[in-house]
VEXDRENBA-182460 format. One record per residue: y, z, x of N, C-alpha, C in turn; residue number from 1; residue in three letters. Coordinates in Angstrom, 3 decimals. Last residue first. Layout:
N
(r (Y,Z,X),(Y,Z,X),(Y,Z,X),NUM,ALA) ...
//
This chain:
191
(r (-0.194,-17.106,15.436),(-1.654,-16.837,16.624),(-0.949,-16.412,17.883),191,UNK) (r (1.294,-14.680,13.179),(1.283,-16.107,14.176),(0.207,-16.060,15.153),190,UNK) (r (0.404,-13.290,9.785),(0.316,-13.268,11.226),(0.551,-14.483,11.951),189,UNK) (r (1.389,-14.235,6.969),(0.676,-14.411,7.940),(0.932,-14.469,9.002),188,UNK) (r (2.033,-11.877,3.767),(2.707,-12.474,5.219),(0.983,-12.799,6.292),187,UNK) (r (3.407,-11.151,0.861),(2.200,-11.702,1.478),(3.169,-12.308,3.069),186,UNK) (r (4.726,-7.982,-0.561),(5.475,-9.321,0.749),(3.582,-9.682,1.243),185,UNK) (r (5.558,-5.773,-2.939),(4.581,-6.793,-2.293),(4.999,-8.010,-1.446),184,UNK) (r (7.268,-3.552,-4.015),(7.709,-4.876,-3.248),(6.741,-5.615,-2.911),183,UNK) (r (7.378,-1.633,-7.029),(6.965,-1.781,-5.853),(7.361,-3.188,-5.523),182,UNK) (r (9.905,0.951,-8.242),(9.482,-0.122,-7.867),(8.692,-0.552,-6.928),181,UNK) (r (9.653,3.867,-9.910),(9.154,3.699,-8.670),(9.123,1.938,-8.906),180,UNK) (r (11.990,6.402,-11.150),(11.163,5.577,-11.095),(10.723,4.964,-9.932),179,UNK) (r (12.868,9.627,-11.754),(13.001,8.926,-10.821),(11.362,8.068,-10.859),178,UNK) (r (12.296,11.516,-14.123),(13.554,10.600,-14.449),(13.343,9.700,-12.712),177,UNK) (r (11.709,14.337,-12.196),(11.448,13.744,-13.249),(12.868,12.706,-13.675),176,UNK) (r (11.756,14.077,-8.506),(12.737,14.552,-9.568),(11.694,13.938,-10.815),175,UNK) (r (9.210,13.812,-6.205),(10.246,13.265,-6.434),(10.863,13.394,-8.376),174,UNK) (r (7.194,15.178,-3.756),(7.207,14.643,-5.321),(8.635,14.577,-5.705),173,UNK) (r (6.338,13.230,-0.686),(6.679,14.195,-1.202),(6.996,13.927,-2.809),172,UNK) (r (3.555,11.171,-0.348),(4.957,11.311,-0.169),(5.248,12.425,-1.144),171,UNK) (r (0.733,9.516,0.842),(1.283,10.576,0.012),(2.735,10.914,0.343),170,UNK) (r (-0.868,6.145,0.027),(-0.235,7.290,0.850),(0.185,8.260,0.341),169,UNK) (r (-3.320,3.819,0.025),(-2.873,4.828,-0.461),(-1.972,5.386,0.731),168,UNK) (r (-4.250,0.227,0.142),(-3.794,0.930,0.739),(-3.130,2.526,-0.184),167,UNK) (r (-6.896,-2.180,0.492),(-6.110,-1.399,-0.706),(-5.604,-0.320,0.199),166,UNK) (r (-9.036,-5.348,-0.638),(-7.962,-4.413,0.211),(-7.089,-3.055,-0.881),165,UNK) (r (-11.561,-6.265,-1.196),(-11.006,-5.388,-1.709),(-10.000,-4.921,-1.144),164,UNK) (r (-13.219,-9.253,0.042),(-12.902,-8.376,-0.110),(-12.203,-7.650,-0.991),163,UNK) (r (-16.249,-11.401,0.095),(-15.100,-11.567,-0.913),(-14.887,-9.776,-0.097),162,UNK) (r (-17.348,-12.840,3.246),(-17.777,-12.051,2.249),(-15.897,-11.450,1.314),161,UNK) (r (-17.762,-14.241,5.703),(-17.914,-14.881,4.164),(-18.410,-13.753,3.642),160,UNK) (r (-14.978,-13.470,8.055),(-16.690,-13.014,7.462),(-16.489,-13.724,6.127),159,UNK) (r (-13.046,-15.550,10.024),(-13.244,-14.783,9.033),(-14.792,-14.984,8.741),158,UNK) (r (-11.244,-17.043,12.558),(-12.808,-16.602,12.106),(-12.835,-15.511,11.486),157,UNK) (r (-8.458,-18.649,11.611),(-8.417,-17.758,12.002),(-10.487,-17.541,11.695),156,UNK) (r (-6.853,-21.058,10.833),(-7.933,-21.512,11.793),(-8.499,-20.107,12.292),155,UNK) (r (-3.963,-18.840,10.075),(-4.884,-20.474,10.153),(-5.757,-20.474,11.276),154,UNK) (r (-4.749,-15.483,10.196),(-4.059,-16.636,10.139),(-4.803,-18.040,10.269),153,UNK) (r (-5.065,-13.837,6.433),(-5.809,-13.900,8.084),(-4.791,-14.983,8.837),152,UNK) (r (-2.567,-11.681,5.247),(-3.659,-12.532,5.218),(-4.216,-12.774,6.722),151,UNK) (r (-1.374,-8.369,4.318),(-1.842,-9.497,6.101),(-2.587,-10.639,5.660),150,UNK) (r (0.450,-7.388,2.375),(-0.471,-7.640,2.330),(-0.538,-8.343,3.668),149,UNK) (r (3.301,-4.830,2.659),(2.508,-5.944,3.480),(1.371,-6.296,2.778),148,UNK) (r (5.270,-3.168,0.385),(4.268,-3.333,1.285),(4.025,-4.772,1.733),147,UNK) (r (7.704,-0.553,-0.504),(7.738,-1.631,0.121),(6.249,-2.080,0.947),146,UNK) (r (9.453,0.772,-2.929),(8.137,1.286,-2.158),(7.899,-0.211,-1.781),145,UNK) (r (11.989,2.322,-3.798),(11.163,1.181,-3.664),(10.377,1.378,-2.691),144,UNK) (r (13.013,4.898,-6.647),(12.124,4.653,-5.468),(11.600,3.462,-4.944),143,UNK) (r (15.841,5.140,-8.092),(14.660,4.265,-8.008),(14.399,4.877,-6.398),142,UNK) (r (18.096,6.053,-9.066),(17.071,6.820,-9.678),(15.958,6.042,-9.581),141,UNK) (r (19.531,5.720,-5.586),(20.103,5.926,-6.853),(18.462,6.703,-7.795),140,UNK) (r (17.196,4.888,-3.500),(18.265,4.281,-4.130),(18.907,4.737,-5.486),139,UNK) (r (15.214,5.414,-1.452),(15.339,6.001,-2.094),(16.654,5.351,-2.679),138,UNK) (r (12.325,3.507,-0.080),(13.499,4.025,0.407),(13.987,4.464,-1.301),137,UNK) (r (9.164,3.339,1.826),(10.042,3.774,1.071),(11.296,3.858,1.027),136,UNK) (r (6.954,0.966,3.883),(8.237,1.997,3.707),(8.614,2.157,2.568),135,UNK) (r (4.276,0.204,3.788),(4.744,0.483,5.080),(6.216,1.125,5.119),134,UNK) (r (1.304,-0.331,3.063),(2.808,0.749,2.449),(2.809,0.940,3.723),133,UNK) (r (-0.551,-2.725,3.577),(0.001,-1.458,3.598),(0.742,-1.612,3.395),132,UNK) (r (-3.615,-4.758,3.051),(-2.608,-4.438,2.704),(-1.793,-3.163,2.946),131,UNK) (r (-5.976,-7.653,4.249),(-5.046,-6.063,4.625),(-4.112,-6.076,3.255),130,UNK) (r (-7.871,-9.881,5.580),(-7.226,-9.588,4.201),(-6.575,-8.072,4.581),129,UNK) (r (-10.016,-10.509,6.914),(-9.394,-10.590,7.395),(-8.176,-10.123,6.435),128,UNK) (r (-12.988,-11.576,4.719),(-12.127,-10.891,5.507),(-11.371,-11.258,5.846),127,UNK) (r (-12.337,-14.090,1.720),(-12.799,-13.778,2.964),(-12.543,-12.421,3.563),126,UNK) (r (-11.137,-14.031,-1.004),(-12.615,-14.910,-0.557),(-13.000,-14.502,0.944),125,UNK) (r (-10.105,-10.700,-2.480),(-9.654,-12.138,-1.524),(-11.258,-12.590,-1.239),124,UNK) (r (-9.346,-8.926,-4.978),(-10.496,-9.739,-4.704),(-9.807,-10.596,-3.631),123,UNK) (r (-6.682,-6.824,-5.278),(-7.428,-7.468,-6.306),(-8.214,-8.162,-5.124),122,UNK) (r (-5.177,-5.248,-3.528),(-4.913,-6.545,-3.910),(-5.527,-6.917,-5.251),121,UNK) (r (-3.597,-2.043,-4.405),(-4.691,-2.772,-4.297),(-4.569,-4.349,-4.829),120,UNK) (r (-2.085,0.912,-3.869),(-1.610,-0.470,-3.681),(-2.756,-0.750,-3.605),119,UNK) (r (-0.600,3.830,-4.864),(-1.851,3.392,-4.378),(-1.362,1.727,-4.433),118,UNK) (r (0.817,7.197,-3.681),(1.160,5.901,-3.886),(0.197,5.040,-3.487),117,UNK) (r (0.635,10.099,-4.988),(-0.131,9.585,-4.153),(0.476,7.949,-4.556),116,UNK) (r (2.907,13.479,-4.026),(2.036,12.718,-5.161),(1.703,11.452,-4.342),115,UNK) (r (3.065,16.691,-3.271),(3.012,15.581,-2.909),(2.489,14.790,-4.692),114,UNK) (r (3.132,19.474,-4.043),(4.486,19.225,-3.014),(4.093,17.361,-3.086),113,UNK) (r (0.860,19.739,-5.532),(1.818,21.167,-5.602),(3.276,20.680,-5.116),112,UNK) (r (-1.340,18.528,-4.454),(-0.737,18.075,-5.550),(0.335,19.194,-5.972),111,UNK) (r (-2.360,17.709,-1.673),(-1.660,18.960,-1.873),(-0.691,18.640,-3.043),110,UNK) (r (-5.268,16.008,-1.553),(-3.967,15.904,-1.551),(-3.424,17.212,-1.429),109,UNK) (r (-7.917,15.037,0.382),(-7.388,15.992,0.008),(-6.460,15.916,-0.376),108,UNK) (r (-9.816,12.320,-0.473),(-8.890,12.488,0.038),(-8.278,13.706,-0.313),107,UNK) (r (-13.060,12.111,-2.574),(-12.057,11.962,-2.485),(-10.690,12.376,-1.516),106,UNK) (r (-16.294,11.655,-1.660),(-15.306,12.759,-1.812),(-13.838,12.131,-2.034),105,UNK) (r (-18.234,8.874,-1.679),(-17.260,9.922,-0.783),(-16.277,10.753,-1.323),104,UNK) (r (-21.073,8.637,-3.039),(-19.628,8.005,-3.502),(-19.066,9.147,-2.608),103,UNK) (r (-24.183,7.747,-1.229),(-23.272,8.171,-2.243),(-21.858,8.206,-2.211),102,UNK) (r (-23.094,4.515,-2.222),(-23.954,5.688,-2.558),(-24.279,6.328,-1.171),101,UNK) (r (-20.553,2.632,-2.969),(-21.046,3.376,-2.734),(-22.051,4.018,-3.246),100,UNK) (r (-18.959,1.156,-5.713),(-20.746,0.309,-4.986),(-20.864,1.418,-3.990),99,UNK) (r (-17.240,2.999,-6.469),(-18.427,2.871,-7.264),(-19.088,2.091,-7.002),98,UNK) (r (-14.334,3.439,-5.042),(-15.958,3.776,-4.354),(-17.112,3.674,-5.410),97,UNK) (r (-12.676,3.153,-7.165),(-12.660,2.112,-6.002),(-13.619,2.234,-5.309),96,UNK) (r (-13.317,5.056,-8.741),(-13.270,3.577,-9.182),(-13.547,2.426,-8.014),95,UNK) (r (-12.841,7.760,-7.977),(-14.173,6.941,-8.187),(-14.141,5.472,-8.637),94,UNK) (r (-10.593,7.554,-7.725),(-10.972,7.152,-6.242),(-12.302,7.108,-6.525),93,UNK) (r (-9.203,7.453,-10.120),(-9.058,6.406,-9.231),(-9.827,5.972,-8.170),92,UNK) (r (-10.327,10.035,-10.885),(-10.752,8.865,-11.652),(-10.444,7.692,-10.346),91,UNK) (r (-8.927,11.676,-8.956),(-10.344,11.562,-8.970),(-10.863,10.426,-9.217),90,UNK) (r (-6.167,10.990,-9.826),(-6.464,10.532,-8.436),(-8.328,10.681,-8.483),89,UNK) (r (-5.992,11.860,-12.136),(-6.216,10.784,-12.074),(-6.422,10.268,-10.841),88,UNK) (r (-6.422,14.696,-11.488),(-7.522,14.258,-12.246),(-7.321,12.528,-12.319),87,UNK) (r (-4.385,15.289,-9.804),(-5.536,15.394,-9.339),(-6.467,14.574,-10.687),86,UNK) (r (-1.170,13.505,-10.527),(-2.106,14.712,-10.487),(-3.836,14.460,-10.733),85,UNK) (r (0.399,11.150,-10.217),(1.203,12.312,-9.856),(-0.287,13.649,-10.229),84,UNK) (r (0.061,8.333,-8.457),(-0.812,9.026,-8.986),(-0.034,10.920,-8.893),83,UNK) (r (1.962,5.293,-9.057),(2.012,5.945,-8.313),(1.297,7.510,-8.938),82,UNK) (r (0.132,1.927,-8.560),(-0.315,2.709,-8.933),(0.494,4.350,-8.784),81,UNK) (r (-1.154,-1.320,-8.698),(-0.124,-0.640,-8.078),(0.266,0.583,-8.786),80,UNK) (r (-3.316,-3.715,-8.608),(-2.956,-2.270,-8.837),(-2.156,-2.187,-7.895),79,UNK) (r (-5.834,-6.617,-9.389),(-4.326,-6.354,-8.500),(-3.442,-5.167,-9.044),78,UNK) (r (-9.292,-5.320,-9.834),(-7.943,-5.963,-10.343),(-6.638,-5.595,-9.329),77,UNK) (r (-11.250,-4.160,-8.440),(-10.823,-5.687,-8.521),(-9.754,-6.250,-8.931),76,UNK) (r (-11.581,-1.699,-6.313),(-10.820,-1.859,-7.241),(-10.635,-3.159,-7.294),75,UNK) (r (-13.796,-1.483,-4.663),(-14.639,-1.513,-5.921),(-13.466,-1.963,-6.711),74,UNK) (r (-13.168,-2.033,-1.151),(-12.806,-1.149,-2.009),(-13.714,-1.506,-3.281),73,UNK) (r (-13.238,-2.360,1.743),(-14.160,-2.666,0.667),(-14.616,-1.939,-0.384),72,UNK) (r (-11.145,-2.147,3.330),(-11.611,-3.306,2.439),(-12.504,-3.673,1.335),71,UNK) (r (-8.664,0.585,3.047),(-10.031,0.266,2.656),(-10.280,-1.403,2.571),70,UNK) (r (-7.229,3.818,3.791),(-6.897,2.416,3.292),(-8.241,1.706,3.559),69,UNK) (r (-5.596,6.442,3.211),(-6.502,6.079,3.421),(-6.092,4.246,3.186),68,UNK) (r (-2.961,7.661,4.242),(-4.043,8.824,3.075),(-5.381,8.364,3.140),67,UNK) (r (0.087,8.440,5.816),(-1.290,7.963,5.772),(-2.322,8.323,4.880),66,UNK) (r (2.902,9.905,4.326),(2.148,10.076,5.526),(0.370,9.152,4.573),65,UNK) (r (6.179,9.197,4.434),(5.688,9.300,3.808),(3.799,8.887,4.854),64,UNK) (r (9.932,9.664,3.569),(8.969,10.179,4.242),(7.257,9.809,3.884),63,UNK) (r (12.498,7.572,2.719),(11.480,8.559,1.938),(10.190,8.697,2.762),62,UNK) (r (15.671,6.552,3.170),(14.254,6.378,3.654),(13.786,7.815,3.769),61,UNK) (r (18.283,6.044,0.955),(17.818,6.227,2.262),(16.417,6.667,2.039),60,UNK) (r (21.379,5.282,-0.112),(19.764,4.900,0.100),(19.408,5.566,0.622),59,UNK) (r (24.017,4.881,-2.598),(23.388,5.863,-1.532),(21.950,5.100,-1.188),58,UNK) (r (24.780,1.641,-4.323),(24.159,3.265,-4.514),(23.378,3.687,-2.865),57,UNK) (r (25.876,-0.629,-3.898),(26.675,0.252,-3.742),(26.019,1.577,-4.137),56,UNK) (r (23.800,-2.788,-4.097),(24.165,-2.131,-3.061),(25.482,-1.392,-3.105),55,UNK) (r (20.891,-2.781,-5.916),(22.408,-2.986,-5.933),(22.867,-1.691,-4.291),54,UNK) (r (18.139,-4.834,-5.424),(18.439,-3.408,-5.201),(20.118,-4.130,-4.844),53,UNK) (r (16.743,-6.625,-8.692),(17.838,-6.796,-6.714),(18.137,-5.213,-6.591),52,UNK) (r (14.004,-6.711,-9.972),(15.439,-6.152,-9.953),(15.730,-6.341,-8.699),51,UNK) (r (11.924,-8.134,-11.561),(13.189,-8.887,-10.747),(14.211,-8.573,-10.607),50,UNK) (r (8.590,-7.388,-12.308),(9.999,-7.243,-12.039),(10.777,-7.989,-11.437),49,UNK) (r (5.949,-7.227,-14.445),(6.591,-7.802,-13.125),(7.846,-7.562,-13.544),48,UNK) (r (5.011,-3.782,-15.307),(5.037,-5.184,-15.803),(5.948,-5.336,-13.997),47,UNK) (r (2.155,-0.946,-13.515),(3.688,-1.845,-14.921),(3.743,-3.189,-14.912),46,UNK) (r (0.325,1.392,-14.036),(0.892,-0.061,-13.388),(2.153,-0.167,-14.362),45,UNK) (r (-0.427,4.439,-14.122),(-0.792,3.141,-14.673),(0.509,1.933,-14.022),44,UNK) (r (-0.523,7.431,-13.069),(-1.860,6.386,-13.065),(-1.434,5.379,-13.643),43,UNK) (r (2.121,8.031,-15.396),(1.290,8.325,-14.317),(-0.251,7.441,-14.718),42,UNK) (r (3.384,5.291,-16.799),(3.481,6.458,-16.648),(2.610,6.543,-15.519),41,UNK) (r (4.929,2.114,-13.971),(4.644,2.825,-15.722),(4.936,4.765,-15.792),40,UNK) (r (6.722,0.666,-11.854),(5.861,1.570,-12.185),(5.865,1.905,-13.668),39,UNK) (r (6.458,-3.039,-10.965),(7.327,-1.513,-11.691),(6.264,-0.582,-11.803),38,UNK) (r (6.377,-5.425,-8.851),(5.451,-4.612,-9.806),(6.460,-3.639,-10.089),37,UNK) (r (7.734,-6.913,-7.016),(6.198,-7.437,-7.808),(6.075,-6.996,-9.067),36,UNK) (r (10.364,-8.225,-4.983),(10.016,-7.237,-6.337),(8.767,-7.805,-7.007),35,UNK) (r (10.028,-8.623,-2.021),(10.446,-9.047,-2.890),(9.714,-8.225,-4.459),34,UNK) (r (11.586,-8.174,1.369),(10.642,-8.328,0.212),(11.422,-9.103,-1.140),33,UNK) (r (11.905,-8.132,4.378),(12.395,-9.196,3.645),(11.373,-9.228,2.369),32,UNK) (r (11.182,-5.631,5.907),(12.746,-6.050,5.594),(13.254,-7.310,4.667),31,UNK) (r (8.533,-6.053,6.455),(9.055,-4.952,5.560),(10.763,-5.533,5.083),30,UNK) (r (8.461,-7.388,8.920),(7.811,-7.678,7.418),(8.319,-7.416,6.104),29,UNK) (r (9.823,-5.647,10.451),(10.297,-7.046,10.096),(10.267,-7.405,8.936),28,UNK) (r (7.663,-3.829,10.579),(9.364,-3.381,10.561),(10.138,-4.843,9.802),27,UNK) (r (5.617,-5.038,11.720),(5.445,-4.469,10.437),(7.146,-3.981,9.622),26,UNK) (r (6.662,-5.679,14.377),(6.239,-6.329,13.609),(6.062,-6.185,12.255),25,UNK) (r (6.816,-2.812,15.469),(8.316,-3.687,14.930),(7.437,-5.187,14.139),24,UNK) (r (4.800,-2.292,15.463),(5.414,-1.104,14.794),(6.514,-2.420,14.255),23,UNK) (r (3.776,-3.931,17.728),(2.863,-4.102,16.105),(4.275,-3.663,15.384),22,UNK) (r (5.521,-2.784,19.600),(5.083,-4.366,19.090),(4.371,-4.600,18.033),21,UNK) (r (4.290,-0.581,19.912),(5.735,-0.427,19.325),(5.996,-1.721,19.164),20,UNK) (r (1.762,-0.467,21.088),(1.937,-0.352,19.365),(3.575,-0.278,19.023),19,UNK) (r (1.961,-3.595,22.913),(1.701,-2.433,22.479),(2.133,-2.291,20.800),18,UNK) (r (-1.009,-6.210,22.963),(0.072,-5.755,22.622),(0.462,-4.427,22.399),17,UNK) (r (-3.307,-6.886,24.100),(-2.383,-6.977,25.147),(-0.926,-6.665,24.371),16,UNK) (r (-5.016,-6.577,20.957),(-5.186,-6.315,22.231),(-3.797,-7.517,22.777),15,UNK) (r (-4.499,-6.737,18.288),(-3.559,-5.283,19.283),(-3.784,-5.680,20.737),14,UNK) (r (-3.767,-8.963,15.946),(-4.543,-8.628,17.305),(-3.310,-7.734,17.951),13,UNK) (r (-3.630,-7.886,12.621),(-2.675,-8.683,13.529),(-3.436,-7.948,15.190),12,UNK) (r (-5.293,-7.883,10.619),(-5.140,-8.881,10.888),(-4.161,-9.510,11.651),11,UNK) (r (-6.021,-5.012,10.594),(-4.920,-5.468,9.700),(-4.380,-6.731,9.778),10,UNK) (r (-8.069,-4.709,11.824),(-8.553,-5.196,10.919),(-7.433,-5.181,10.173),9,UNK) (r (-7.057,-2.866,14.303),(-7.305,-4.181,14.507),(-7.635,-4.635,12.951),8,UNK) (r (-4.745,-0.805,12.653),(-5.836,-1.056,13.679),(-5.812,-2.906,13.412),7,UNK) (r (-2.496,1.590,11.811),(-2.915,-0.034,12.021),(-3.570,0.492,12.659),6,UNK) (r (-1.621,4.172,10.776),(-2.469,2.916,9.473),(-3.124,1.854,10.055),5,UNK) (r (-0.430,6.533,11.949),(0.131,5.057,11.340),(-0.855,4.181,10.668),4,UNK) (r (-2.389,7.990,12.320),(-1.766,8.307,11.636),(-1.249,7.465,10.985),3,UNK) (r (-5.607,5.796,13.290),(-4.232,6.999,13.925),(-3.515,6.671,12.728),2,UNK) (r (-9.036,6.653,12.494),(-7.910,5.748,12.394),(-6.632,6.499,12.729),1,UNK) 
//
């Protein structure tokens, strides 16, 4: 899979388009969210949110590289997750690979300089289903972490089989005292 994350199973067709046409497609997406989830302690979720990012604090956009992403993940419940050290990233990534056999190794991190941002829908009825972290940005003592779920589009041929979407990345480790909002944006592709 290339660095960036997309392929065809993010439910938006590549063929006759280039990737700086996807790129800005996902660019778009990204620009009109909306507040889902807060972060807790490490490994654990939080409650729903409805903070407006205030616009008189500094911003700016938080680096952040590919780790893995999955349909047919094991994680059922809707997670949002940001994983600051190896033993909960283990636990995690046996969770989501436990109908595997055998269960794949987990993703190398470099838990010294990075920590791991995880996003999982919970259960959809068909393929065609996606989700990515597609940007960060840095605001005062918040991190918003901004993603896509893809549904399929209308009249679109989907597999009858329930999925797991779920997207991870790694981004550099960020101050103690700096929290993490996440954005979830459901969006359907146009034919």
């Amino acid at each position: 899979m290339p660095a960036h994350g997309l392929h065809t199973g993010y439910g938006l067709p590549l063929r006759g388009r280039s990737i700086m046409t996807v790129r800005r497609w996902f660019s778009r997406a990204c620009q009109r969210q909306r507040p889902m989830h807060e972060h807790g302690r490490d490994g654990e979720g939080g409650s729903v949110g409805d903070h407006a990012l205030a616009g008189d604090e500094d911003e700016h956009e938080i680096p952040f590289a590919y780790l893995v992403a999955d349909v047919w993940s094991a994680v059922v419940e809707p997670t949002v997750l940001v994983v600051r050290s190896r033993s909960v990233w283990v636990d995690l990534w046996s969770r989501a690979t436990a109908s595997r056999q055998p269960p794949p190794d987990p993703p190398e991190v470099d838990w010294s300089a990075n920590w791991v941002l995880f996003v999982a829908t919970g259960p959809r009825p068909t393929t065609g289903y996606n989700v990515e972290i597609c940007r960060l940005v840095r605001q005062g003592h918040t991190v918003h972490v901004y993603a896509v779920e893809t549904l399929p589009p209308p009249k679109a041929v989907t597999g009858c089989a329930v999925t797991h979407p779920i997207h991870a990345v790694t981004t550099p480790r960020e101050p103690e005292g700096v929290r993490f909002q996440f954005h979830i944006q459901r969006k359907v592709p146009e034919q």
